[in-house]
C-alpha positions in Angstrom: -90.0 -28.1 52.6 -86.6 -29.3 52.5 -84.4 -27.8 49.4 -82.2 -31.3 49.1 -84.5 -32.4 46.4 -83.8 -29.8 43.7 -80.1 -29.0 42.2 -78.1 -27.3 44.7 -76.9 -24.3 42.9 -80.8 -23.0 43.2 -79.7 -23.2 47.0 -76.6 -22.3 47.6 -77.2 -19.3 50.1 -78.7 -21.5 52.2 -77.9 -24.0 54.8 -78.5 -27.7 52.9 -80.9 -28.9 55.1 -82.5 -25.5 55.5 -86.7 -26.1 56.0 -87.8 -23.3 53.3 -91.6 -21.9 52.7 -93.3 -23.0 49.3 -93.1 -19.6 47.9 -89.5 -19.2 48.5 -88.9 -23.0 46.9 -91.1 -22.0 44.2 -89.7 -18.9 43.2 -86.3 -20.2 43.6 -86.6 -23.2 41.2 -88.4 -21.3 38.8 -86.2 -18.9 38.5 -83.1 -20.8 38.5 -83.9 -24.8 38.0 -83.0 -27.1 35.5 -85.3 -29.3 33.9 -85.7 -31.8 35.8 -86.0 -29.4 38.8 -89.0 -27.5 37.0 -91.0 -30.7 36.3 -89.7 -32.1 40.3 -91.6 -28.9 41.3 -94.8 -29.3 39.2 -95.4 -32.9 41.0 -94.6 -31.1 44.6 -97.2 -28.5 44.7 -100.5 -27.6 43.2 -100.9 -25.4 39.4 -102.8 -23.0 41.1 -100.1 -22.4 43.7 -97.4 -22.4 41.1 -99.3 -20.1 38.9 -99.9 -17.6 41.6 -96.7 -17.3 42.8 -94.7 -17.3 39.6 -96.8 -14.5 37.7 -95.3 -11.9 39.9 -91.9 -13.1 38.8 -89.9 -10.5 36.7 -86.4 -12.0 37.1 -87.2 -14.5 34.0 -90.2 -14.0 32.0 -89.7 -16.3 29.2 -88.9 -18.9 31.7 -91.9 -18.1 33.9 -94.0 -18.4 30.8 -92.0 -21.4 29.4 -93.0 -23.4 32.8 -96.9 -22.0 32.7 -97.6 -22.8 29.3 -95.7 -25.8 28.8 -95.5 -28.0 31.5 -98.3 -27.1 33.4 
């Protein structure tokens, strides 16, 4: 998936038209995405996908648990 859709400072190591994997995209803007970014990546890809991959996350938990509880 193309990362030009999100804010680009979730990005920035990468080239701007870089073709990332899911899981890197949704780790990425979980981690670091704005608002708009987190509810941009909840029409994208599927709960159970985003649920999966972000439970693993230790880098932000109240964040992880913020975007699981809330707005999914």
């Amino acid at each position: 998936m193309k990362t030009s859709l999100f804010s680009k400072h979730i990005f920035w190591s990468y080239k701007p038209d870089a073709d990332l994997p899911d899981n890197l995209i949704i780790k990425q803007v979980s981690t670091y995405g704005e608002l708009e970014d987190l509810y941009l990546l909840c029409k994208l890809f599927p709960k159970k996908k985003i649920i999966e991959i972000t439970k693993n996350l230790t880098a932000n938990p109240k964040r992880v648990n913020f975007l699981i509880k809330i707005l999914l």
